[in-house]
Kinemage of the C-alpha trace (Angstrom):
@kinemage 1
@onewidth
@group {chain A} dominant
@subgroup {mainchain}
@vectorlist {calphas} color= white
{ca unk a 1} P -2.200 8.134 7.793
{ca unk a 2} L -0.424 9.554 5.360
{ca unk a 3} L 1.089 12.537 7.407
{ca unk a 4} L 3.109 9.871 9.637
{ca unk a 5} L 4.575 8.309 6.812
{ca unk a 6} L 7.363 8.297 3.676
{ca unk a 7} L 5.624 6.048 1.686
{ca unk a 8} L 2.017 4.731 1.427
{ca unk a 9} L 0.772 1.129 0.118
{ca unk a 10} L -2.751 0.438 -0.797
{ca unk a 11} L -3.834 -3.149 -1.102
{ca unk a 12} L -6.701 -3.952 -3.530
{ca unk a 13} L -8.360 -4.316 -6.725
{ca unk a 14} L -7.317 -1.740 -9.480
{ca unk a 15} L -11.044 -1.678 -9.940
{ca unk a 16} L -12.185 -1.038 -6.556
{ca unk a 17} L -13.487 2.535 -6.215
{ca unk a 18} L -13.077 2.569 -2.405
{ca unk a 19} L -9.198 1.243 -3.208
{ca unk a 20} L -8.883 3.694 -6.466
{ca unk a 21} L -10.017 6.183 -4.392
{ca unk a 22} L -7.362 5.424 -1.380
{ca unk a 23} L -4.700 5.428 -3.848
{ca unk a 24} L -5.746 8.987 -5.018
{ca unk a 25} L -5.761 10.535 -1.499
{ca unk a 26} L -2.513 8.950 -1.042
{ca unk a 27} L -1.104 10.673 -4.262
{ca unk a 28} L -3.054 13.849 -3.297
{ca unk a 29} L -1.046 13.750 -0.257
{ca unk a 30} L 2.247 14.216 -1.669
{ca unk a 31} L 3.600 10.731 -0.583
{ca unk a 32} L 4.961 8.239 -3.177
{ca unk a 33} L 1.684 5.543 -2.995
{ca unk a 34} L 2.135 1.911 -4.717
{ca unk a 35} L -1.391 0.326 -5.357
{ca unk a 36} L -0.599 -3.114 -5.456
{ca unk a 37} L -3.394 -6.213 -5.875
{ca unk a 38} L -1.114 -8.769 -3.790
{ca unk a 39} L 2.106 -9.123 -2.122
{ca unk a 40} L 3.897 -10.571 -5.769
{ca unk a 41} L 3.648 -6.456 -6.935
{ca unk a 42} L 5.800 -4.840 -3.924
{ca unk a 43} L 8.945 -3.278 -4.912
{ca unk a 44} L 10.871 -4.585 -2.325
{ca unk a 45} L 14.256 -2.227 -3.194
{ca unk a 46} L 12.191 0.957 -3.808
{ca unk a 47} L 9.905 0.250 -0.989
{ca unk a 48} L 13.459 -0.392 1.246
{ca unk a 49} L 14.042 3.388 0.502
{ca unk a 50} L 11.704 4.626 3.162
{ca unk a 51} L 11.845 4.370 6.773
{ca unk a 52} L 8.294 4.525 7.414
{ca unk a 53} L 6.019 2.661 4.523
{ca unk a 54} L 1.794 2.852 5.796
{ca unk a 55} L -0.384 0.034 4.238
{ca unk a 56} L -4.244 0.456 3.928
{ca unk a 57} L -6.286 -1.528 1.923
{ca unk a 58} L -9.427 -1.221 0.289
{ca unk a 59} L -12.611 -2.484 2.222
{ca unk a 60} L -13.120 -5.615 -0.042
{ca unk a 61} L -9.608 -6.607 -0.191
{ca unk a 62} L -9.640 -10.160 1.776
{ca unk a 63} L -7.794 -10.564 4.946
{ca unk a 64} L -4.891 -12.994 3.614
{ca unk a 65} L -3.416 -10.746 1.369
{ca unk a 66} L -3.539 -7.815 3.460
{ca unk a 67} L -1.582 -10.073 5.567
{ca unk a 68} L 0.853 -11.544 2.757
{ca unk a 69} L 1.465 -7.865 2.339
{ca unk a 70} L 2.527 -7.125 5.795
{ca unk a 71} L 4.742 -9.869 6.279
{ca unk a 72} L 6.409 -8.984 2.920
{ca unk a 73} L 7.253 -5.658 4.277
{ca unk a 74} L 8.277 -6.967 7.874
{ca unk a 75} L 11.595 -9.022 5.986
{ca unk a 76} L 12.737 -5.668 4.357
């Protein structure tokens, strides 16, 4: 996922492993990643930088604020 993109967000608990861990492959990867808890913590004008912005979230992460998330990044 984070070959096809410029920038990576990770939805989820700071202290999630499976979302800590998503964040670090995301770094790994060369790719500016934002791990972000709920849709209040985007950066809307860095995040507006990027032409392609991937979201993944952490396996615990509840459906609604996955969702908040994506409809945050749809009004960019």
């Amino acid at each position: 996922l984070a070959q096809q993109c410029d920038a990576l967000v990770v939805v989820g608990g700071r202290h999630s492993a499976n979302t800590r861990r998503l964040a670090e492959i995301g770094e790994k990867s060369g790719k500016p990643t934002f791990h972000i808890e709920t849709s209040e913590e985007l950066d809307i004008n860095e995040l507006a930088k990027f032409k392609t912005v991937a979201i993944t979230a952490g396996a615990s992460t509840p459906e609604t604020i996955i969702k908040d998330v994506i409809e945050k990044l749809k009004a960019v």
